[in-house]
Residue, then its C-alpha position, 0 to 999 in steps of 0.5 A: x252728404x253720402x257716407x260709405x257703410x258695410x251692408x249685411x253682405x259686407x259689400x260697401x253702400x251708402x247712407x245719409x248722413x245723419x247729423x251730429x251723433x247727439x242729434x241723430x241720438x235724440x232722433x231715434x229715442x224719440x222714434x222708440x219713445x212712440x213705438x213703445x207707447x210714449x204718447x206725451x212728452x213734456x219740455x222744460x226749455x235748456x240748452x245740454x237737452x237741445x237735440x231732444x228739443x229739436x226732435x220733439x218739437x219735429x214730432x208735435x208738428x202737425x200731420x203734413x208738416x212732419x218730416x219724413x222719420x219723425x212719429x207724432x207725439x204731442x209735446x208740451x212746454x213749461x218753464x219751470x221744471x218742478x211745474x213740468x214734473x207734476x203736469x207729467x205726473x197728471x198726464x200719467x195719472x189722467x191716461x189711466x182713467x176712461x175718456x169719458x163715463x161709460x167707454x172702457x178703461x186703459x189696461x195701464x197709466x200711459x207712461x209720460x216722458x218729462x224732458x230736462x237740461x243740466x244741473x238743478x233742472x234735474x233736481x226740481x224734478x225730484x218731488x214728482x219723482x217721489x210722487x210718481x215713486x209712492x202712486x206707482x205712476x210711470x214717468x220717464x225722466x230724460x235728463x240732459x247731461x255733460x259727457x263724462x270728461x267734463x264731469x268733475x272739473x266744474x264745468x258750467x251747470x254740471x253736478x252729479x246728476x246720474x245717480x241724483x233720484x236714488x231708490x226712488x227710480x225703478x232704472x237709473x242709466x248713466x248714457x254715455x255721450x253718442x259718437x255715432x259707432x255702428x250699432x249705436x241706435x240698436x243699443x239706445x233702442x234696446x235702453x229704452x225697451x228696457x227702461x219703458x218695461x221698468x216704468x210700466x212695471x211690465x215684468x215687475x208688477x211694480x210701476x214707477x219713474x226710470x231716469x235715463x241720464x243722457x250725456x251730449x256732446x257739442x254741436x247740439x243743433x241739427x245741420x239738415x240732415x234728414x231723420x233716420x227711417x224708423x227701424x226696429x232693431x234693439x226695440x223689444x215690446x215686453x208682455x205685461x204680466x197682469x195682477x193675478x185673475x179673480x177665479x171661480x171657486x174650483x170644484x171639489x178637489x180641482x186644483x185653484x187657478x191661483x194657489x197660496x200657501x194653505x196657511x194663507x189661504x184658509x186663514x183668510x177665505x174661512x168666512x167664519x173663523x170664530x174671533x175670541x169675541x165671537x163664534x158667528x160671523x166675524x163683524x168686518x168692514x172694508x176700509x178702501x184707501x187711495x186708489x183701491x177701486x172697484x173693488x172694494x165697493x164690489x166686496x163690501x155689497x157681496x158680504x154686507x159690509x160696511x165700507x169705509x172709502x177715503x175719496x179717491x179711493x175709487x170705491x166711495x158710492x153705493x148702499x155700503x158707503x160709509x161717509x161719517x165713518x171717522x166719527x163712528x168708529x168710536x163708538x163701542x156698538x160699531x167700531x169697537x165691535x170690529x173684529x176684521x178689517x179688508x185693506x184695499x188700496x192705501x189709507x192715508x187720511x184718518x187718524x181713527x182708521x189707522x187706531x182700528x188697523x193698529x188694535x190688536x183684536x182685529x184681523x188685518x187682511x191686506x189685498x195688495x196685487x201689485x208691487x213687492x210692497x204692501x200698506x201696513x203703516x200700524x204693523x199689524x197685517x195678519x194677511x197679505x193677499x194678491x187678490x180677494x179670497x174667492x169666498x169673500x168675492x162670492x159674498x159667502x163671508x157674510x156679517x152678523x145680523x144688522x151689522x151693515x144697518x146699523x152702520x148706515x143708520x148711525x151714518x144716516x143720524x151723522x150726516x143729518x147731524x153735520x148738515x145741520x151744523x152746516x146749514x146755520x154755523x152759529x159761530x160762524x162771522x158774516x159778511x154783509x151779504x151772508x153767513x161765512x164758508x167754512x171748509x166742511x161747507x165748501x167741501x159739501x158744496x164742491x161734492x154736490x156740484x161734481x156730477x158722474x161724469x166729472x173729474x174732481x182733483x183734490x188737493x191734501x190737508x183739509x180739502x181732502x179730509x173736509x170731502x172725506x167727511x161730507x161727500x156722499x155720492x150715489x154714484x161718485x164722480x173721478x175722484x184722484x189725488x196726489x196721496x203717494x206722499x200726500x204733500x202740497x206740492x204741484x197740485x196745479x200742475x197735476x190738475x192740468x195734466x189731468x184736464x189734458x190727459x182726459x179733455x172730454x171730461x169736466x175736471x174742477x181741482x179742489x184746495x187750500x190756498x197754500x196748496x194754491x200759492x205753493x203751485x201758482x207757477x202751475x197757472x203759467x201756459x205759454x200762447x203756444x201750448x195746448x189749452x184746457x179747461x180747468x176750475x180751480x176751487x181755492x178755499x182761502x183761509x189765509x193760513x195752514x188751518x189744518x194744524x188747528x185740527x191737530x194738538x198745534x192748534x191747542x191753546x196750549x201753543x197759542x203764542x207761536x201757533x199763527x206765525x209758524x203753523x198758520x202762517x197767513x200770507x196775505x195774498x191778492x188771489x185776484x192779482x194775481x190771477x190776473x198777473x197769469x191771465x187766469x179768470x178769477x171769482x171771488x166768493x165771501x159768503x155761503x149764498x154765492x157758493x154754488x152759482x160760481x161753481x156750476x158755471x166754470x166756462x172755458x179755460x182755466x178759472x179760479x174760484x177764491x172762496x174766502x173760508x173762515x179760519x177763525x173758528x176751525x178748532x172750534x167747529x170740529x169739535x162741535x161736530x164731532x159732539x153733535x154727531x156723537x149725541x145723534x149716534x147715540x139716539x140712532x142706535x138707542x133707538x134701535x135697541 
């Protein structure tokens, strides 16, 4: 069918027909998703997001079989809709990392587009959202909606859905129902320039979810008409406007390529700014939290400092990393001489970091380059920069004189100390063929079986602060969590999108049997979806042991402690691996350990580590005194 059209010279032409409006809708958001640089898209199945269905499943089909119009884009489909916000939010957070060691890394996170029905569809998208929100990871959610007249007379499936995100988008659309009115896909074109710009933090500098809500209207099945060609009116390509440049000290009496204000400037450069307890060089340390970089690592060996990197920090390597520094900071001689700290990333892990970012006789200087929000959980920043002062960059900050070597002499009395203890755990139970794993053991182990060239997801609670404490790398490995809000949810989920994200990589995820059960929906792939490799490490302690480390799991609480802190669970991993089609080993004791990790094979596998619980409590404590007394001999040593 032929429809009459008015040309740019007002003289009558004809067109195709393109379809119903909110089939022929979806078809160009679709076409202006891939020209803006959408490249995965993810499908939770329902009837209101059937024309996005549709024009996606046309676009992941292979190259020949595509119809005219539609670009390539590759889909993937999940069932549940939580499932599907993580294994975006994986996606995104893998697209920003190199494909393999040693190739260049992307300017940016990909931004992801996760599809969705009406109704509590939209509302199960809402933890990755938050997630995405707190990491800085662009998400776009498409979320299916009614068209306005049906809203609020308690239509099938129909809520308030527009608005559902709150602050925790960067955009918020409400799109009216297509009809198909001259200039329509000019204006849908020009929403969603704006809307990937918001995601990708292209004007801001604050990346993050956007939500456009778009409202349908029946018939929402094509009819055969053919795809529009692509077009560009409406699409607008947005300069990135970068972090700020690393400059070169300016010469006597240039003018600095980046300025600050003066008081800013010279409080935070002057290498040795005497502190009330010392007139030499300010003993400082680097603390790297979540997603910091290289540039920690590269600050800390300018000035010889000591740097205190939580795994996925991306800094945690090298002669300044500092494993045991949870332990160390205690002791007087090192973290009670500490008169400066330079934040980089987001600490979230340790409890004695945030007490050294909280005390008042320490120098806070906060290196935050994106965003209009900066890590200041203690409240106590003197200084919040966009970059590293070009005087701490060119290693002219300096440190006292064995500063950094008695940090690294103290680390090295701690980890003898912990390996110790975890080589012959005396309270530990045995199995019949060996000593029992206990999580600070399976961390140690998981560290030593990722290699450089490997990517390790890490689950929160003890996983992560188990690694925190025993990983040390000579030359670390990809190490990405999901610290935004540092929750439990969708780690399995994630770990896929990540496996899918960088497939040339080996990606082995790490955590606890909570996080586990909480995400299983995660191990759900349909035949036709696209397969990955992936290990899961699964440390079974039948419970939530990480409320035994804090003051829940003090005698005190023993009588409500197991039933609503530990909750054990009781599951059969195996069954139910077995229930997902999912490879599944099962690990009791020590000497299994690290021959089920360095053979993950194909596809995806679980590895079920059974980890004593038991004596959690216990053996935190012993290995804080014991690397307490090692400490103190290394240092007494040194005189």
């Amino acid at each position: 069918m032929m429809t009459a059209v008015t040309g740019p010279d007002d003289a009558p032409r004809t067109t195709p027909d393109p379809g119903p409006p909110a089939v022929a809708a979806a078809r160009v958001l679709v076409q202006a998703l891939a020209a803006l640089g959408v490249r995965d898209v993810v499908l939770a199945p329902g009837s209101r997001s059937a024309p996005l269905a549709y024009a996606l499943a046309d676009a992941a089909r292979p190259e020949g079989e595509r119809p005219a119009g539609a670009p390539a884009l590759r889909l993937h489909v999940r069932i549940d809709e939580r499932s599907a916000g993580f294994l975006a939010l994986g996606l995104a957070k893998g697209s920003a990392h190199p494909p393999a060691p040693g190739e260049p890394a992307p300017a940016a996170p990909r931004p992801v587009a996760v599809v969705t029905t009406s109704g509590t569809a939209v509302a199960n998208l809402h933890p990755a959202v938050l997630e995405a929100h707190h990491a800085g990871l662009p998400l776009v959610l498409l979320t299916a909606d009614r068209p306005h007249e049906l809203r609020g007379t308690g239509a099938n499936q129909t809520t308030e859905q527009a608005r559902l995100f709150g602050e925790a988008v960067r955009v918020a659309v409400d799109v009216p129902a297509p009809t198909g009115r001259a200039g329509e896909d000019r204006d849908l074109r020009r929403l969603v320039s704006r809307a990937l710009a918001a995601a990708t933090g292209a004007r801001s500098g604050d990346p993050g979810p956007v939500h456009l809500d778009l409202a349908y209207r029946d018939p929402l099945v094509p009819d055969g008409a053919p795809w529009p060609g692509p077009a560009d009116a409406g699409l607008s390509h947005v300069a990135t406007r970068h972090a700020p440049a690393e400059p070169a000290e300016p010469a006597t009496g240039a003018v600095p390529l980046v300025t600050a204000p003066a008081a800013v400037t010279d409080a935070a450069s002057d290498a040795t700014r005497p502190t009330r307890r010392s007139r030499g060089p300010v003993p400082t340390v680097v603390v790297a939290g979540d997603g910091a970089g290289a540039a920690a690592r590269r600050l800390a060996e300018a000035n010889g400092w000591p740097l205190l990197a939580e795994p996925s920090s991306g800094a945690r390597q090298g002669p300044t990393a500092i494993a045991a520094y949870r332990l160390l900071l205690g002791d007087e001689r090192l973290g009670g001489r500490v008169g400066r700290v330079v934040v980089l990333g987001r600490p979230t892990l340790s409890r004695p970091v945030h007490r050294l970012l909280a005390r008042s006789d320490v120098e806070v200087v906060v290196v935050a380059p994106r965003g209009t929000e900066w890590p200041d959980a203690d409240r106590n920043a003197a200084q919040v920069l966009l970059e590293v002062p070009a005087r701490m960059r060119q290693g002219r900050a300096g440190a006292p004189a064995g500063w950094l070597d008695a940090w690294r002499a103290a680390d090295a009395a701690a980890a003898a100390a912990v390996d110790a203890l975890l080589d012959v755990p005396q309270d530990a139970p045995r199995s019949r063929s060996g000593t029992r794993v206990t999580g600070p053991a399976l961390a140690r182990a998981v560290a030593a079986a990722s290699l450089p060239a490997d990517v390790l997801v890490v689950g929160a609670s003890n996983p992560v602060r188990d690694l925190d404490l025993v990983a040390r790398w000579d030359v670390a490995p990809l190490v990405l969590a999901n610290r935004g809000l540092a929750g439990i949810d969708g780690t399995v989920s994630t770990a896929t999108g990540v496996a899918l994200a960088l497939p040339r990589r080996r990606v082995r995820a790490y955590l606890g049997d909570l996080t586990f059960l909480h995400d299983v929906g995660g191990l759900l792939r349909g035949p036709l979806e696209h397969g990955v490799d992936l290990q899961l490490v699964v440390g079974n302690d039948d419970g939530g042991s990480v409320f035994a480390t804090l003051e829940h799991g003090g005698p005190e609480h023993a009588d409500v402690f197991e039933r609503v802190f530990g909750t054990p669970h009781g599951v059969d991993l195996a069954a139910l691996c077995a229930a997902y089609g999912v490879r599944h080993t099962r690990v009791v004791d020590a000497e299994g350990l690290l021959p089920a990790l360095a053979a993950p094979g194909t596809g995806v596998s679980v590895v079920e580590v059974r980890v004593d619980r038991a004596q959690r409590r216990a053996l935190g404590e012993r290995i804080a005194a014991d690397v307490t007394a090692a400490v103190r001999t290394a240092l007494d040593g040194r005189g």
